[in-house]
Structure formats: C-alpha cells, structure tokens
C-alpha positions in Angstrom: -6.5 15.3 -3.4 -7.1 15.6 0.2 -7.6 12.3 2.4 -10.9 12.2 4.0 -11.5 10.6 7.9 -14.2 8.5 6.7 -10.9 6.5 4.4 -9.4 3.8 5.8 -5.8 4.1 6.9 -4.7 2.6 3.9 -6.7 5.1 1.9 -5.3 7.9 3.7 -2.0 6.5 3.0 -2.5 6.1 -0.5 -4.2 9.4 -0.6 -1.3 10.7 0.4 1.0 9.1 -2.0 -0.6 10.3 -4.8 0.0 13.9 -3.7 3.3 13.2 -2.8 3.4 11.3 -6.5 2.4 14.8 -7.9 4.8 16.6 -6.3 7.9 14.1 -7.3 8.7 12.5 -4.5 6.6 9.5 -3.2 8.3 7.1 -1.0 6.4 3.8 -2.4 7.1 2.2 -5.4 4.9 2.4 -8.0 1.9 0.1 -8.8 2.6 -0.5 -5.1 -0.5 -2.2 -3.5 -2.3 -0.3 0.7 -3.6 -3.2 2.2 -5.0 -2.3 5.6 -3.3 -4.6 7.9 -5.5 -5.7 10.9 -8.3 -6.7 8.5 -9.3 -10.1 7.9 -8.6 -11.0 4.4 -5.0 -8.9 4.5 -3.4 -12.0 4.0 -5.3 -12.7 0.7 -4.8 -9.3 -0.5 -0.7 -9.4 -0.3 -0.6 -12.5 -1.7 -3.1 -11.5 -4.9 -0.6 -8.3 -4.7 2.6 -10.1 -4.8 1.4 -12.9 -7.9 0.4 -9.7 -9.4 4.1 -8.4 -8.8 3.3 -5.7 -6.8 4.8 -4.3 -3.8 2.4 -4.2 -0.9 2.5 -1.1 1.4 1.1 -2.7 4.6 -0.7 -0.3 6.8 -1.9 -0.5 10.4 -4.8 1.2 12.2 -2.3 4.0 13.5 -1.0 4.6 9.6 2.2 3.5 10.6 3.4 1.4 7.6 5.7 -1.5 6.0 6.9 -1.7 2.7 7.1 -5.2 1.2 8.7 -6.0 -2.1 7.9 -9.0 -4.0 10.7 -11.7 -5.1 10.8 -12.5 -8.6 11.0 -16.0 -8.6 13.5 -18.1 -11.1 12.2 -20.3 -13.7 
C-alpha cells in the first residue's frame, strides 16, 4: 500500500505502518489507534482509544508523532 496526499497525516502514518507491519518491523504497537492531533474531537478519540485499551499514536499536521500507551487500571 502506498499513502496517498489526499490522506490525512494520520492516514499517511498508518499507511505507513502497515507496510512497515509487512515487512516485520513496525514501530507502533499493535491495535494501536492515528488520531490526527490538531483536529477538534482528538481528545474524544484518545479517550474512546484508551477505554478501548488501545495505544494512540498521536499525529500532528507535519507527521511528526507521539506514542501514548494506555494504563491498565487496578480493580
């Protein structure tokens, strides 16, 4: 798969990933959430991503990126 310009950075990051997932050697974790960060519901997505367990690769308009990790939390 090739990323295409009309993608939002997240999807060219995830776009990415999964060739990089293909090859054996992705730097996310897996069922890892891209939430485009300078968006307006970003904040609802990493917290839908993070009840749902999921890490949240957080990326901004220049596809720099975060990678945040969700706590598991103690009964």
């Amino acid at each position: 798969m090739s990323s295409s310009t009309e993608n939002s950075p997240a999807g060219q990051v995830m776009d990415e990933a999964i060739e990089l997932t293909l090859e054996g050697h992705s730097p996310y974790p897996e069922k890892s959430a891209f939430i485009d960060a300078d968006t307006a519901h970003a904040g609802h997505e990493v917290q839908r991503a993070a009840d749902e367990g999921r890490a949240v690769v957080l990326v901004a308009a220049d596809g720099s990126t975060r990678v945040l990790r969700p706590e598991l939390a103690a009964n």
